[in-house]
C-alpha positions as CSV (number, residue, x, y, z in Angstrom):
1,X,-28.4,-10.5,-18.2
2,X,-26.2,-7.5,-16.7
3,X,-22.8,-8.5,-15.5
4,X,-23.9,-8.7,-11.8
5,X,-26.7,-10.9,-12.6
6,X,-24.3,-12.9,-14.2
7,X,-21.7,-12.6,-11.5
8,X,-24.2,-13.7,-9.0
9,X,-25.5,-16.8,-10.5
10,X,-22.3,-18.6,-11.8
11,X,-19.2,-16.5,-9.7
12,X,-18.5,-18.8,-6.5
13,X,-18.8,-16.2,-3.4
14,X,-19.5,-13.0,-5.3
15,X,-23.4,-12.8,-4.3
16,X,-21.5,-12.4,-0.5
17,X,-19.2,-9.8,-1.0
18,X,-20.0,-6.7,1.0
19,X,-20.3,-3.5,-1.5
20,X,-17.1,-2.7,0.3
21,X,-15.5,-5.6,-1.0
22,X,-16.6,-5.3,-4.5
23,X,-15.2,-1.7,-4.8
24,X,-11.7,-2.9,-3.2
25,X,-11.8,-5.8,-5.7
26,X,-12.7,-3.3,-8.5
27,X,-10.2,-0.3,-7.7
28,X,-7.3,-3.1,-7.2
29,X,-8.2,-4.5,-10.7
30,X,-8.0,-1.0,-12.0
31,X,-4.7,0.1,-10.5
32,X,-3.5,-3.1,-11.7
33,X,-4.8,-2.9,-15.2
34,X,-3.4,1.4,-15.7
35,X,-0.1,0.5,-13.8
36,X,1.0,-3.5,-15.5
37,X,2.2,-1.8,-18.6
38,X,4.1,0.8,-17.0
39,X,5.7,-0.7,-14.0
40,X,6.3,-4.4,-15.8
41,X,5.9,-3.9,-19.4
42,X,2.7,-5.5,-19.8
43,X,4.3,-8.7,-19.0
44,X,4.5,-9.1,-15.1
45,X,6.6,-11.9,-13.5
46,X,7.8,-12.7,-9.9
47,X,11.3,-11.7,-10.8
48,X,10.3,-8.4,-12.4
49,X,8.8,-7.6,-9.5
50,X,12.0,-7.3,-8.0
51,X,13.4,-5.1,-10.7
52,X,10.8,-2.4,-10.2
53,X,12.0,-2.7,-6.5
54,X,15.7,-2.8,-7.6
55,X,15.1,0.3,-9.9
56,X,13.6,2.3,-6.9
57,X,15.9,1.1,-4.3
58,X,17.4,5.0,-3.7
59,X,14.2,6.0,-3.1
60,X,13.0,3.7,-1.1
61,X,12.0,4.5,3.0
62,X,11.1,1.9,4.7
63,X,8.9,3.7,6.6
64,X,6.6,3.8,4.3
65,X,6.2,0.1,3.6
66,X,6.1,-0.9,6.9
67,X,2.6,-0.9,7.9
68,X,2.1,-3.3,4.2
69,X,4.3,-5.8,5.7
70,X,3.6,-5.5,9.1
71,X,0.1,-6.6,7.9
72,X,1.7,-9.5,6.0
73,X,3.3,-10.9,8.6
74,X,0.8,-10.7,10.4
75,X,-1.6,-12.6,7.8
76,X,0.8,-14.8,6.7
77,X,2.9,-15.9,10.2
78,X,2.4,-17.7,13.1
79,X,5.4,-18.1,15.6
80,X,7.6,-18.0,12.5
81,X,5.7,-20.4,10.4
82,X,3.6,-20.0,7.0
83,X,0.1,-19.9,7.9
84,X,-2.7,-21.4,5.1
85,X,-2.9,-18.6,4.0
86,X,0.3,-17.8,2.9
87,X,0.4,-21.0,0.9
88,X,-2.8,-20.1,-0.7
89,X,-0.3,-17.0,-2.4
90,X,0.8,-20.0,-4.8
91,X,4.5,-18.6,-4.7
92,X,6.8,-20.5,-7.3
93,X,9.7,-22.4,-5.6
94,X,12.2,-19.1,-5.5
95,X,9.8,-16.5,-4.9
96,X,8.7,-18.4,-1.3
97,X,11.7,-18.1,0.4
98,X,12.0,-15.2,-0.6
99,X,8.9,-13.6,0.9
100,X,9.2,-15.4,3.7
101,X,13.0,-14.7,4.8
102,X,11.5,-10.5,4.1
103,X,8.1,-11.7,6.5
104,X,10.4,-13.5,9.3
105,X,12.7,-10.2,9.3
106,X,15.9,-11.9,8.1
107,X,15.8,-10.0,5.3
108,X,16.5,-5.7,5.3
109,X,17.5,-4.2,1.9
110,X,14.9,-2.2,1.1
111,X,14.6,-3.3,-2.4
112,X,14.3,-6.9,-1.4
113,X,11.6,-5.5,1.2
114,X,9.6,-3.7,-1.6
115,X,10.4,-6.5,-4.1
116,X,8.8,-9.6,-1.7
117,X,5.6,-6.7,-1.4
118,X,5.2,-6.3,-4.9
119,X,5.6,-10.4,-5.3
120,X,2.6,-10.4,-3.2
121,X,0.6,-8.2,-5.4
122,X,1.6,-9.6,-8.4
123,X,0.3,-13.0,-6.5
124,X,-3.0,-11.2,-5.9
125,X,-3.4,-10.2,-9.4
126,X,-2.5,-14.1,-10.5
127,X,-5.4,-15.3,-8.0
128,X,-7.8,-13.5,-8.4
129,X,-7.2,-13.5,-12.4
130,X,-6.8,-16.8,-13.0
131,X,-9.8,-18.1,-10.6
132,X,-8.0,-18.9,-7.9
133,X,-8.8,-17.0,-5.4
134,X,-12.2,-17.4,-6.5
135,X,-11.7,-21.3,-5.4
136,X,-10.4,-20.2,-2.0
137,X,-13.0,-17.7,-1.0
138,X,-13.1,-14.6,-2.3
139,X,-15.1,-13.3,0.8
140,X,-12.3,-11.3,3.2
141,X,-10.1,-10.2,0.7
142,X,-11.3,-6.3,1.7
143,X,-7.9,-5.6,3.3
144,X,-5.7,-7.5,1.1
145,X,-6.5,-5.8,-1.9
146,X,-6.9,-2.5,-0.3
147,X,-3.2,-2.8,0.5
148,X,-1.7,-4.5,-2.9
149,X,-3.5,-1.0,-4.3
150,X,-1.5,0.8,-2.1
151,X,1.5,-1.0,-2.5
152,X,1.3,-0.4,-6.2
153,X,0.4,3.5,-6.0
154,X,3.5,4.1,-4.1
155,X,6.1,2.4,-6.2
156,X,4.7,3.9,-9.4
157,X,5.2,7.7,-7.8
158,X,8.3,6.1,-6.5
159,X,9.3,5.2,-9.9
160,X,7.7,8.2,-12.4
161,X,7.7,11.2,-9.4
């Protein structure tokens, strides 16, 4: 049995991914796996994530983060409030207000901006990891992981230029 045979017969939602989805899936699982060691030791946490952005802060422009967390606030808010799926992130009981004060705007050091992004990411990588995003529909994920790819591409060359 190949790995998409197998896949496909015991993976919840994997038979209906769109080969579009599959290879955002694959190359964020990639980025991930080449970059964890680098960026957070090979031992990512929701706090380190906000070292990296602390490390970086200098370097930071806001510019080029802002069309990431426009489209989290955008998937994640609704008249202020945390949508579904926002809770489906599975934030622990720090990192949530932390994300959302930087979603609602309250928030605009540019190392806290970057760090609630990364916290994301690092949120993606726990879901979809651990099985949990699995359990909540893997089917739509196309644009989340095409940005938390993104997102982690740019604070590595942030970080090793």
């Amino acid at each position: 049995m190949t790995m998409f045979e197998w896949l496909n017969a015991h993976a919840p939602g994997f038979v209906h991914l769109t080969p579009e989805e599959r290879r955002a899936i694959g190359h964020f699982t990639m980025v991930w796996g080449s970059l964890e060691g680098v960026l957070f030791q090979n031992n990512a946490t929701e706090e380190k994530a906000f070292d990296v952005a602390r490390d970086i802060a200098s370097k930071i422009v806001l510019a080029d983060f802002e069309h990431h967390l426009d489209y989290f606030r955008h998937r994640y808010l609704r008249d202020e409030r945390a949508e579904y799926y926002f809770r489906t992130l599975h934030l622990s009981h720090t990192g949530e207000p932390r994300v959302l004060r930087v979603l609602r705007g309250e928030v605009t050091y540019p190392a806290e901006i970057v760090g609630a992004l990364l916290l994301i990411v690092y949120r993606f990588r726990n879901n979809l990891f651990h099985g949990l995003k699995w359990a909540d529909d893997i089917r739509g994920q196309y644009d989340n992981f095409l940005h938390a790819g993104d997102i982690l591409i740019q604070v590595f060359a942030l970080r090793y230029p």
